[in-house]
TORNU-600604 format. One record per residue (C-alpha): residue in three letters; chain; y, z, x. Coordinates in Angstrom, 3 decimals, decimal comma. Layout:
N
- ALA A Y Z X
...
//
This chain:
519
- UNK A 13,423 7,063 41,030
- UNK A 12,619 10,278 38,858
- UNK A 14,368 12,180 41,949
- UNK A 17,111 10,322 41,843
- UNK A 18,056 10,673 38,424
- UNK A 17,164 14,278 38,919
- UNK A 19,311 14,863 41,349
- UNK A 22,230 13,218 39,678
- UNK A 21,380 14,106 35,708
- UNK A 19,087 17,401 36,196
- UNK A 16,120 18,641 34,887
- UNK A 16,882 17,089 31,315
- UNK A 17,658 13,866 32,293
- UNK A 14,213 13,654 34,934
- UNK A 12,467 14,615 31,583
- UNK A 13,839 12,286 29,331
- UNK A 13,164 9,503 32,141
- UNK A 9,391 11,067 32,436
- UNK A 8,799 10,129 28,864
- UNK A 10,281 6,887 29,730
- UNK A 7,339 6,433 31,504
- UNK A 4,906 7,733 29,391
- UNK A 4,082 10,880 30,688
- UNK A 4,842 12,436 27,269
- UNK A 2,527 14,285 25,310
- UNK A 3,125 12,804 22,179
- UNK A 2,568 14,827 18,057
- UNK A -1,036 14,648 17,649
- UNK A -2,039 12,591 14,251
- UNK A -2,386 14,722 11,171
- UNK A 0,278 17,444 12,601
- UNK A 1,867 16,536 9,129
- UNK A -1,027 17,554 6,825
- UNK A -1,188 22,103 8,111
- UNK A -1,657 24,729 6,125
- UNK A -3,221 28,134 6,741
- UNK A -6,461 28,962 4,339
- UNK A -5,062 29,783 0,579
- UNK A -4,959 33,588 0,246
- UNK A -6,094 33,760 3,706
- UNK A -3,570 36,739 4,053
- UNK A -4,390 38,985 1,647
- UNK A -1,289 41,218 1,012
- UNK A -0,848 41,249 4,882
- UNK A 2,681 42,088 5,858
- UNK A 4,615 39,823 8,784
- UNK A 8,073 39,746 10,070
- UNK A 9,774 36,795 11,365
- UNK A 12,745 37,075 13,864
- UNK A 14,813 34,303 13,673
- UNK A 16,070 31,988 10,268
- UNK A 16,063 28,617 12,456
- UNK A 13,621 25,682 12,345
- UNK A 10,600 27,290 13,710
- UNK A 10,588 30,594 11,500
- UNK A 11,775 28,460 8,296
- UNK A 8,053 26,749 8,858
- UNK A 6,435 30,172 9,557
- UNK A 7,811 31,796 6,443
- UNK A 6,945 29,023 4,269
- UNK A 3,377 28,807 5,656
- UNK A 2,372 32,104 5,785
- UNK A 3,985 33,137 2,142
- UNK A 1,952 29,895 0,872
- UNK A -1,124 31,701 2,494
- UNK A -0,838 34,897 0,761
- UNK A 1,140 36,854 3,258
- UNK A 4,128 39,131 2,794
- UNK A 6,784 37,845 4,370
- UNK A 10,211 39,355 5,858
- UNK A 12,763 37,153 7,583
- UNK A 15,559 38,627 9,785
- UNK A 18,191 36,232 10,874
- UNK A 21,298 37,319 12,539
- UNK A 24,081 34,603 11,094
- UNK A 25,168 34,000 8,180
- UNK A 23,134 30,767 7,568
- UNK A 19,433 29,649 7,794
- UNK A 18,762 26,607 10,573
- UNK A 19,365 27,818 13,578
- UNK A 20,261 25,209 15,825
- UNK A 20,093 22,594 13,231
- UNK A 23,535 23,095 12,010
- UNK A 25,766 20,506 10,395
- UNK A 29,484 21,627 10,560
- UNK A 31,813 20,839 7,376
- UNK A 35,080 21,031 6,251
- UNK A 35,528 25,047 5,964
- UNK A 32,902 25,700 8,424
- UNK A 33,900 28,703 10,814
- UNK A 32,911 27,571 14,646
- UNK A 32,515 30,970 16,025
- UNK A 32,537 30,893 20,442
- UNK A 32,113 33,580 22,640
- UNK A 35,136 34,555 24,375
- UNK A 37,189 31,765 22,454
- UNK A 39,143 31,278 19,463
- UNK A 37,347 30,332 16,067
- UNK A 37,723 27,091 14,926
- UNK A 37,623 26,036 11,080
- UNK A 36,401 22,754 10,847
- UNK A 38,850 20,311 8,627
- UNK A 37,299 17,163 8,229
- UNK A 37,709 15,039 4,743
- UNK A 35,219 16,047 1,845
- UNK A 31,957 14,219 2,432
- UNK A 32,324 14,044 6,570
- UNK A 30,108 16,056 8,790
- UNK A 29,770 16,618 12,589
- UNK A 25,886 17,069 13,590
- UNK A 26,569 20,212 16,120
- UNK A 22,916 20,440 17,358
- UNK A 20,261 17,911 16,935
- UNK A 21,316 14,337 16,345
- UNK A 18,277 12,057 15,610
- UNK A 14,698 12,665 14,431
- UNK A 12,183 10,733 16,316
- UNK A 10,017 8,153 13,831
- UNK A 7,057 10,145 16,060
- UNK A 7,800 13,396 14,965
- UNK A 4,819 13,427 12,179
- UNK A 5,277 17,424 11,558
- UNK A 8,856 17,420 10,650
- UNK A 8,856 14,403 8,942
- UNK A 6,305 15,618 7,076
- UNK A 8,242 18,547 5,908
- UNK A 11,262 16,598 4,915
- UNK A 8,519 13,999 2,455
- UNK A 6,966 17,279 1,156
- UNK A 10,818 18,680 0,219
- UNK A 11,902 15,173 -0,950
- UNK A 15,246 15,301 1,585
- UNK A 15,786 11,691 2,149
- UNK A 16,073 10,045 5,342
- UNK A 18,425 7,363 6,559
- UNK A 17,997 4,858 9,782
- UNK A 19,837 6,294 13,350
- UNK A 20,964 3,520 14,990
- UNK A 20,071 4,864 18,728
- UNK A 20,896 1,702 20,757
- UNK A 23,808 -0,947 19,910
- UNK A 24,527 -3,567 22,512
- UNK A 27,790 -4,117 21,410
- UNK A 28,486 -0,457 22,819
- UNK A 30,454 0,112 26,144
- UNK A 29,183 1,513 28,933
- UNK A 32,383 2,885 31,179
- UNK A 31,375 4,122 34,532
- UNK A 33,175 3,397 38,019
- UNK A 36,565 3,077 36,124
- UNK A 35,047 -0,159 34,441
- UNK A 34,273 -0,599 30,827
- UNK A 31,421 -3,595 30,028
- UNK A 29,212 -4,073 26,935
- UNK A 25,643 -2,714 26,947
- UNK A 24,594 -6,084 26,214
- UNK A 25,806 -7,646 29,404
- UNK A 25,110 -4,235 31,742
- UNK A 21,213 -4,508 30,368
- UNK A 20,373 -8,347 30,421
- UNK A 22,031 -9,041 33,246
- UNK A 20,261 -6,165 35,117
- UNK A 16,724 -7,696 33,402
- UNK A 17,999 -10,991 34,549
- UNK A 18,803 -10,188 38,306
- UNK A 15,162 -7,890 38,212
- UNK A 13,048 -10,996 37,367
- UNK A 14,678 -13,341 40,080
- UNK A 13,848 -10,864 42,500
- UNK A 10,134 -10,966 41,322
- UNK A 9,992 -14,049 40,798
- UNK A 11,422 -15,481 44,368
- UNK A 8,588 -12,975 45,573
- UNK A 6,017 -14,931 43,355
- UNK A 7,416 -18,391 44,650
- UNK A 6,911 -16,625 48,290
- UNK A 3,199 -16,131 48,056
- UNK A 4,465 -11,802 48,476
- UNK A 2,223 -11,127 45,640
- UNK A -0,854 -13,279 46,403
- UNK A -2,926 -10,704 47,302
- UNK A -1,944 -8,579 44,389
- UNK A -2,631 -10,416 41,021
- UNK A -5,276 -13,434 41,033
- UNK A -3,673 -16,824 40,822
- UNK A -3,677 -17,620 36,880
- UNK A -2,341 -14,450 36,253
- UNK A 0,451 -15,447 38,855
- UNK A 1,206 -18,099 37,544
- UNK A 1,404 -16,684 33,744
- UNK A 3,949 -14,453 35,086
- UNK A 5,904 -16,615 36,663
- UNK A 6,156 -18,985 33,645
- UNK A 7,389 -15,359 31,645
- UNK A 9,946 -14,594 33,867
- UNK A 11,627 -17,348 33,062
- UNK A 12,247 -16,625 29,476
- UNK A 12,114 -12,681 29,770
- UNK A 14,971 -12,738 32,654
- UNK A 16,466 -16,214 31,784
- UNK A 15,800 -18,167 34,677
- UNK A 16,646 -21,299 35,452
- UNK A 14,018 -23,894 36,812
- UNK A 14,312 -22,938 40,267
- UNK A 13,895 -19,139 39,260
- UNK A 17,660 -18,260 39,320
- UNK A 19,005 -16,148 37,029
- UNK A 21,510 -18,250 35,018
- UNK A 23,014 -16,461 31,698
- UNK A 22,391 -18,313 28,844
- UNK A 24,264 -16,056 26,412
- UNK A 22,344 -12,923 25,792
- UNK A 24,647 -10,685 27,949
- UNK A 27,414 -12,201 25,993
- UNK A 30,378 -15,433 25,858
- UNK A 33,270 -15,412 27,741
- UNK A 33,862 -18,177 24,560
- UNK A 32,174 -17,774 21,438
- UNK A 30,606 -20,891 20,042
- UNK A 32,838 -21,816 16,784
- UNK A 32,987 -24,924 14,370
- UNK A 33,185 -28,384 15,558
- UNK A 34,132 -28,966 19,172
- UNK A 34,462 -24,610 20,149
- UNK A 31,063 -24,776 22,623
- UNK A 30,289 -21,729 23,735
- UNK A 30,490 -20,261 26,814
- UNK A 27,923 -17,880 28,294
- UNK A 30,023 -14,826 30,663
- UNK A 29,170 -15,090 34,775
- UNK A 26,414 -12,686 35,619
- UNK A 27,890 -9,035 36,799
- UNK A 26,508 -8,415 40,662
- UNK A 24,225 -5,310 41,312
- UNK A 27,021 -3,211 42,957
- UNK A 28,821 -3,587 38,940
- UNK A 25,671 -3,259 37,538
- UNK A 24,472 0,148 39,276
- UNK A 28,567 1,554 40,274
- UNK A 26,994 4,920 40,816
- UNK A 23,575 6,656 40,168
- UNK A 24,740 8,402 37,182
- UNK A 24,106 5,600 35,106
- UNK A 20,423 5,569 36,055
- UNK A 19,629 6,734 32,528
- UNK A 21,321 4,798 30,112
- UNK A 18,804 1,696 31,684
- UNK A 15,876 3,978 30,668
- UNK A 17,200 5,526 27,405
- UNK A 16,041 3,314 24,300
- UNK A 12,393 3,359 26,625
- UNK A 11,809 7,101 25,967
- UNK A 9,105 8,187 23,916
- UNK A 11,144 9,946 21,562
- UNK A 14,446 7,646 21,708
- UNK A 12,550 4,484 20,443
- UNK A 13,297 2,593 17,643
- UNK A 13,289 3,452 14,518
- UNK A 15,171 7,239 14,613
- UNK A 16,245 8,203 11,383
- UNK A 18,534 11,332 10,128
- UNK A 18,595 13,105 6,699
- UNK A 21,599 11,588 4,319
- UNK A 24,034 13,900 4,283
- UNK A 23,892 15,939 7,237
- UNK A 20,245 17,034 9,651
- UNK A 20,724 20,349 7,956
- UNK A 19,469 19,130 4,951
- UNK A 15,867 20,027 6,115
- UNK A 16,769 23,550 7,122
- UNK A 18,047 24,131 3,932
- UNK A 15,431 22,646 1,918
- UNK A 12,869 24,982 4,041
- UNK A 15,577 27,670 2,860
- UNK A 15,374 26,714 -0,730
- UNK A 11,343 27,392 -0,504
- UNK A 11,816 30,729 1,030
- UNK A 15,256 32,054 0,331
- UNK A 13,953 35,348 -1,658
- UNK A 12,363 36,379 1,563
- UNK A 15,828 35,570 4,237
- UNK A 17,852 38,570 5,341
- UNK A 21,114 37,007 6,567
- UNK A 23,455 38,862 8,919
- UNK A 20,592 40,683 10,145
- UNK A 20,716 40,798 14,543
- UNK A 17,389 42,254 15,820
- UNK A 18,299 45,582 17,820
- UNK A 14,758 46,620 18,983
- UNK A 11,426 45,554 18,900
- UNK A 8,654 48,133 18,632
- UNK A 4,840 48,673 18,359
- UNK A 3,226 51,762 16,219
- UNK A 0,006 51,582 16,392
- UNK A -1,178 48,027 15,527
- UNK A 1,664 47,331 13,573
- UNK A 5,147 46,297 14,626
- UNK A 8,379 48,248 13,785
- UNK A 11,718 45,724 13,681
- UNK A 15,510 47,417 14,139
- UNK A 18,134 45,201 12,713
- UNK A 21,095 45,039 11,140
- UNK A 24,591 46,847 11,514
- UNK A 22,886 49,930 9,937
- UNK A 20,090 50,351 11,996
- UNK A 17,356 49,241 9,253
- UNK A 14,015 49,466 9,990
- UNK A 10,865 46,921 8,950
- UNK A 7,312 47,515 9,463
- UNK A 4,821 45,068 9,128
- UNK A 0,952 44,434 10,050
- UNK A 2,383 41,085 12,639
- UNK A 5,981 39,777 13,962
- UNK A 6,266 36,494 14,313
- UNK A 8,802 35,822 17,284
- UNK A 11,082 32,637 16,929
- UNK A 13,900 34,146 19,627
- UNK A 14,877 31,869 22,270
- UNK A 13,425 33,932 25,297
- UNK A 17,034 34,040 26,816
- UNK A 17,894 36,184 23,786
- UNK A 14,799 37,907 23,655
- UNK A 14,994 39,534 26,914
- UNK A 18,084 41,275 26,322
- UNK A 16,240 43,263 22,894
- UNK A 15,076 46,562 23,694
- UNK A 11,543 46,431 23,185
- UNK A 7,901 47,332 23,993
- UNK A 6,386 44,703 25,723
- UNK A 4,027 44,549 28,474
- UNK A 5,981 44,650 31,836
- UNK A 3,944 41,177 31,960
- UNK A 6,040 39,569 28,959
- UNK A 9,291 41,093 30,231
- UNK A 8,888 39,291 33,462
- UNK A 7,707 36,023 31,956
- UNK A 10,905 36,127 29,559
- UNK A 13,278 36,317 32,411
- UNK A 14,754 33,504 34,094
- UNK A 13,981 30,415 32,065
- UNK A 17,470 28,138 32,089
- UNK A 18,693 27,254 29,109
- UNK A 20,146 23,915 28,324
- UNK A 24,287 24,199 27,542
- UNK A 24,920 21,689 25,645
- UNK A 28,585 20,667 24,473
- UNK A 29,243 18,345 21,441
- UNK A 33,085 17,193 20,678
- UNK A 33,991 15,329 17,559
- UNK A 37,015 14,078 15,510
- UNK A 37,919 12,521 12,378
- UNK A 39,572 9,004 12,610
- UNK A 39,734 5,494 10,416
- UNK A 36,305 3,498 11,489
- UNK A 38,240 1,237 14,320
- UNK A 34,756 1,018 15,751
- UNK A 33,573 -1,386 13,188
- UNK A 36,964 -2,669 11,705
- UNK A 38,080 -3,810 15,256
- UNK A 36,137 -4,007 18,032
- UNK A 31,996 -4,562 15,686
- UNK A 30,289 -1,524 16,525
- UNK A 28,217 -0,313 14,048
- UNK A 26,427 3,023 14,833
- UNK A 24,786 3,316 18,566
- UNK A 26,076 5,453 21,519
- UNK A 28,434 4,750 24,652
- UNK A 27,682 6,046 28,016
- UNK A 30,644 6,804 30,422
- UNK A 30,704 8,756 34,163
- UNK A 33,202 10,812 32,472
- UNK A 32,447 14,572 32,090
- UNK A 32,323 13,546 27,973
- UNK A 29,162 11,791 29,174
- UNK A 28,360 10,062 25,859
- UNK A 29,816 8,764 22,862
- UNK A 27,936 8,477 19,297
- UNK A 29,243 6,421 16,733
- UNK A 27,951 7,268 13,034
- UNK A 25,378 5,606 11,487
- UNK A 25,345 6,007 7,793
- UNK A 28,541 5,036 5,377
- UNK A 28,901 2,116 7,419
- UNK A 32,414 0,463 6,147
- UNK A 33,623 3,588 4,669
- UNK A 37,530 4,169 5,672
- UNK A 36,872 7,165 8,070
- UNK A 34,286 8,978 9,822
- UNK A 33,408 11,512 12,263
- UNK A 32,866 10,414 16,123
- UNK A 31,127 12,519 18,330
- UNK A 33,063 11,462 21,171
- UNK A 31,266 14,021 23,371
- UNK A 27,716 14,694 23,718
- UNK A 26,977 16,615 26,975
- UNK A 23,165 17,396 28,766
- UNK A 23,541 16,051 31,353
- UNK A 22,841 12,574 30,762
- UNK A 24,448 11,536 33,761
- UNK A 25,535 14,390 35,738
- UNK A 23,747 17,542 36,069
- UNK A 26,365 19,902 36,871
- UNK A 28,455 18,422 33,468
- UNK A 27,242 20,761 30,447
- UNK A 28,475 23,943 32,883
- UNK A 31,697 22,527 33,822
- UNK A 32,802 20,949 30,374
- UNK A 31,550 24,099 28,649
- UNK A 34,441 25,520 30,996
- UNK A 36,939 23,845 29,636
- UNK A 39,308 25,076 26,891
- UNK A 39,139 23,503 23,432
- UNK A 42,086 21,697 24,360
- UNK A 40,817 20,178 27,719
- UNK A 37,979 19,136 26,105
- UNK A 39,563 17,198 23,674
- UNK A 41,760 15,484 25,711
- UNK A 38,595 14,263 28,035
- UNK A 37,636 12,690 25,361
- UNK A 40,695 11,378 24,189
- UNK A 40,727 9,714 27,607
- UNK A 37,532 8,243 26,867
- UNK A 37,801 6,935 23,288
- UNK A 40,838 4,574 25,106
- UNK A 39,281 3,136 27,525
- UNK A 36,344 2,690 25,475
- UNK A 38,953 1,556 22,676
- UNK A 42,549 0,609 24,422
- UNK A 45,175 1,644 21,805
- UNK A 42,664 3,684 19,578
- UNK A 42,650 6,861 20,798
- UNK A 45,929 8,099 18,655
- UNK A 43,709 7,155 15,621
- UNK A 41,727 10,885 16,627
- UNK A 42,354 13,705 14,574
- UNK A 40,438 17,103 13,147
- UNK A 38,498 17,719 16,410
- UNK A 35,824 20,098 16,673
- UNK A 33,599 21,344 19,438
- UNK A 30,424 23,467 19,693
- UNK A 29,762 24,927 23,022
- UNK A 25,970 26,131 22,650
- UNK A 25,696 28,085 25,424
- UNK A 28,859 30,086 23,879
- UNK A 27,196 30,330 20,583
- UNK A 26,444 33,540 19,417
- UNK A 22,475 33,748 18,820
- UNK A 22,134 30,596 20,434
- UNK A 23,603 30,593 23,675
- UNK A 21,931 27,406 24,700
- UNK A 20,797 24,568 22,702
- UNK A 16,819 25,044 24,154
- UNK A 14,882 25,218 27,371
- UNK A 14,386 23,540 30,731
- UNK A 10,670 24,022 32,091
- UNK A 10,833 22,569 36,052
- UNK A 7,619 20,391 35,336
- UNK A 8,795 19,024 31,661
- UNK A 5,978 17,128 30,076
- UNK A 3,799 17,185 33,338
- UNK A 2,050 20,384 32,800
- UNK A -1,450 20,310 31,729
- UNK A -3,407 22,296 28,640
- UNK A -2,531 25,874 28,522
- UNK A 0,645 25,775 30,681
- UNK A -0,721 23,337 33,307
- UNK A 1,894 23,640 35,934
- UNK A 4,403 25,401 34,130
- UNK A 2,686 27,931 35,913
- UNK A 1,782 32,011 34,553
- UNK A 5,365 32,504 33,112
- UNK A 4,632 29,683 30,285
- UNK A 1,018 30,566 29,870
- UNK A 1,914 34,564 29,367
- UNK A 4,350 33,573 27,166
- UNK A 1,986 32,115 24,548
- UNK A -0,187 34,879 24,546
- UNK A 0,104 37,510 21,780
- UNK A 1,615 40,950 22,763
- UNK A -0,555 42,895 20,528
- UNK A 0,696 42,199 16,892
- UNK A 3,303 40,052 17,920
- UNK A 3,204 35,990 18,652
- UNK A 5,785 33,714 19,722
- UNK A 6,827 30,634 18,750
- UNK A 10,219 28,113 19,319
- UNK A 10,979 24,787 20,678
- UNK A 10,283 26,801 24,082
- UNK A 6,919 27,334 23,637
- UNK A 6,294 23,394 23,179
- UNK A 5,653 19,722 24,778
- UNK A 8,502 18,620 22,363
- UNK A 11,006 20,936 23,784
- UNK A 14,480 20,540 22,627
- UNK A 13,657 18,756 19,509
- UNK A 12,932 20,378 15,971
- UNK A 9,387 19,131 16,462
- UNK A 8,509 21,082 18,998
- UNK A 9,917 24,472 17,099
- UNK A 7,466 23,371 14,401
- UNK A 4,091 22,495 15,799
- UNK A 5,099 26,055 18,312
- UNK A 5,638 27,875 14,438
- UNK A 1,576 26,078 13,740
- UNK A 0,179 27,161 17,037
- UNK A 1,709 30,589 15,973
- UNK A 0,359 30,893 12,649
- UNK A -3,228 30,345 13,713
- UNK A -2,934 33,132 15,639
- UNK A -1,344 35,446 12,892
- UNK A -4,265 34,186 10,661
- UNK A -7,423 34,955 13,844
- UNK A -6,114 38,413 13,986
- UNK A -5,542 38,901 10,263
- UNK A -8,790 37,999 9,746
- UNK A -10,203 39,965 12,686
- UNK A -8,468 43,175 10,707
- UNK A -10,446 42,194 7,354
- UNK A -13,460 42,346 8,579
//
């Protein structure tokens, strides 16, 4: 099965389906509670490349500790990837024209991550510590469509009828004596008596829908009885293999309920790391060269060719950025920076009156489709306000691997449309209700240019790199005075959590060889 949706969704969507299965390695308990030793760096001097989510957390750890602390960041903002577009907010692309976002005061498009895990003990941690408030993501929402095959049908009756036709089938192999030898005969029997309610069987172990895939009639007042809608067959049910994930999504590790998001946009933890540290942010500072004098580490940046020396670098680059710096590493690091895919990700939103939840009940949640939009997201906080911002494409290749690539390729304009298309058959008659779009293209965002990595093995490898093999274990591995850290360099890749707990792993490194200097 984790082939299959590989070979349809990619490398992303086999991961997400691994930690479906469990084969995550989840945030270890107490993550939440780090700190280096107080005055543990004694005047030291580091320099940390990189403003986003994982040098935020190393320079407000290590100037907590006693350190002096430089930050060099390229844009002209602090978060990195965690960036919450506005009205006014420039949307630079490489090789495109600039957009200027135009949404309504108060509305905000999420451009790179959309949910925070209820898991994710080190971030969450940060945001209690800062006092940025958190508000429930609604992830799942049966009353969502799923359009694939040229059909649209509600979650709801896609996912219970799907449960329902799964436990006839195991329980007609039950009735059969096919699992005799496989369970012990009170257990058997236990199971078959839960099938019945789990997949709604009837008494002869048919699947007979009772109403929680939906009513072709709702039940009203008096006489109005209602009427539960004919079960879909398995050909409706699975149309094509791209909508192997959708089954498995609200099972993942990290997509399970509750996910929450900061009120008023996910920024809001970037910039309250900001507020901790601002004094010690360069803005519109690009790294030109990394060097090493001595045991110390010399930094170029900056349209006039500034120079920062420090006792340690701390190196939050994405390595697919990284590799293009003239530097002084090892020809061992060079090699293990090269080649790692990056994951380019394309969002697409628009303003519009809520018709979602004034017409057709949907209240936060996401749509799937087959369509190269891929998935829709419907906002979850001011539910019942008169507008809001859909994110009416969010594409990883959820369902087709070759998607992020080709919609990426797309103008602005094509784009949009796509999703037009979608957002009507999703919501016949609705989809002249868009306006204000907006779209981030991450692999055509300058100091991004990819939303974070794709390791082959995922969350297989073992302790130490396992069987991501010598490129991820060199990687980790200090290159004299410099470390590394990013969501990259982390079993929570792709999520701010993993950028963080990389930042920790970091820092005790910083602090081994700082104290190795002392004495």
């Amino acid at each position: 099965m984790l082939e299959r949706i590989g070979a349809v969704g990619g490398v992303g969507a086999a991961y997400l389906a691994m930690e479906a299965m469990g084969l995550a390695i989840p945030t270890p308990a107490g993550a939440e509670n780090f700190s280096l030793p107080p005055s543990s760096g004694n005047g030291r001097s580091v320099v940390i490349l990189g403003a986003g989510i994982a040098g935020l957390v190393s320079a407000y750890e290590l100037s907590r500790a006693g350190y002096r602390v430089t930050v060099l960041e390229a844009r002209d903002r602090a978060g990195g990837r965690a960036w919450t577009v506005r009205n006014g907010t420039r949307i630079e692309q490489i090789g495109r024209p600039d957009q200027v976002a135009s949404f309504s005061p108060g509305l905000y498009f999420n451009a790179g991550p959309a949910r925070l895990p209820s898991t994710h003990r080190a971030i969450l941690g940060y945001a209690r510590k800062f006092g940025v408030r958190l508000e429930p993501f609604i992830n799942v929402n049966r009353n969502a469509g799923w359009d694939f095959n040229g059909k649209v049908q509600p979650e709801r009756r896609m996912v219970n009828d799907m449960r329902g036709h799964v436990g006839e089938l195991l329980a007609k192999a039950i009735d059969h004596h096919a699992l005799d030898q496989e369970m012990p005969k009170g257990e058997l029997e236990m199971m078959r008596q839960f099938l019945g309610a789990w997949a709604d069987l009837d008494e002869k172990g048919k699947y007979s829908p009772s109403g929680p895939s939906g009513f072709s009639i709702m039940g009203g007042g008096y006489n109005q009885a209602p009427v539960p809608l004919p079960p879909l067959g398995f050909k409706d049910l699975a149309p094509s293999r791209a909508i192997g994930l959708p089954y498995l999504f609200e099972n993942i590790w990290d997509m399970q309920a509750t996910m929450l998001q900061p009120v008023g946009g996910m920024d809001r933890i970037a910039h309250a790391f900001y507020e901790q540290v601002k004094p010690l942010v360069h803005l519109n500072s690009p790294v030109t060269a990394i060097r090493r004098v001595g045991d110390r580490v010399r930094i170029e940046h900056g349209p006039g060719k500034q120079i920062t020396d420090a006792d340690f670098a701390v190196v939050t680059l994405g390595s697919n950025l990284l590799e293009k710096i003239p530097n002084d590493f090892s020809p061992a690091k060079k090699a293990a920076l090269k080649g790692i895919p990056y994951l380019p990700s394309v969002k697409v939103a628009f303003e519009a009156p809520r018709f979602w939840e004034t017409d057709d009940n949907i209240f936060g949640g996401l749509a799937w489709t087959d369509r190269a939009n891929e998935n829709v997201i419907y906002p979850s906080h001011e539910i019942g306000a008169p507008k809001g911002v859909l994110v009416a494409a969010y594409v990883a290749g959820w369902t087709n691997q070759d998607n992020p690539q080709k919609f990426a390729g797309y103008s602005h304009q094509q784009r949009f449309q796509i999703c037009r298309d979608s957002i009507e058959a999703l919501h016949p008659g609705h989809s002249r209700l868009l306006s204000k779009p907006a779209t981030v293209a991450w692999g055509l965002t300058p100091y991004s240019e990819g939303v974070g990595a794709l390791w082959p093995d995922g969350p297989r490898a073992g302790p130490g790199g396992g069987s991501r093999g010598a490129q991820y274990v060199e990687l980790l591995k200090p290159e004299g005075p410099i470390v590394f850290a990013g969501e990259h360099l982390s079993y929570q890749g792709l999520w701010q959590e993993g950028a963080t707990l990389s930042a920790h792993e970091a820092l005790k490194l910083v602090a081994a060889m700082a104290k190795s200097r002392t004495a």
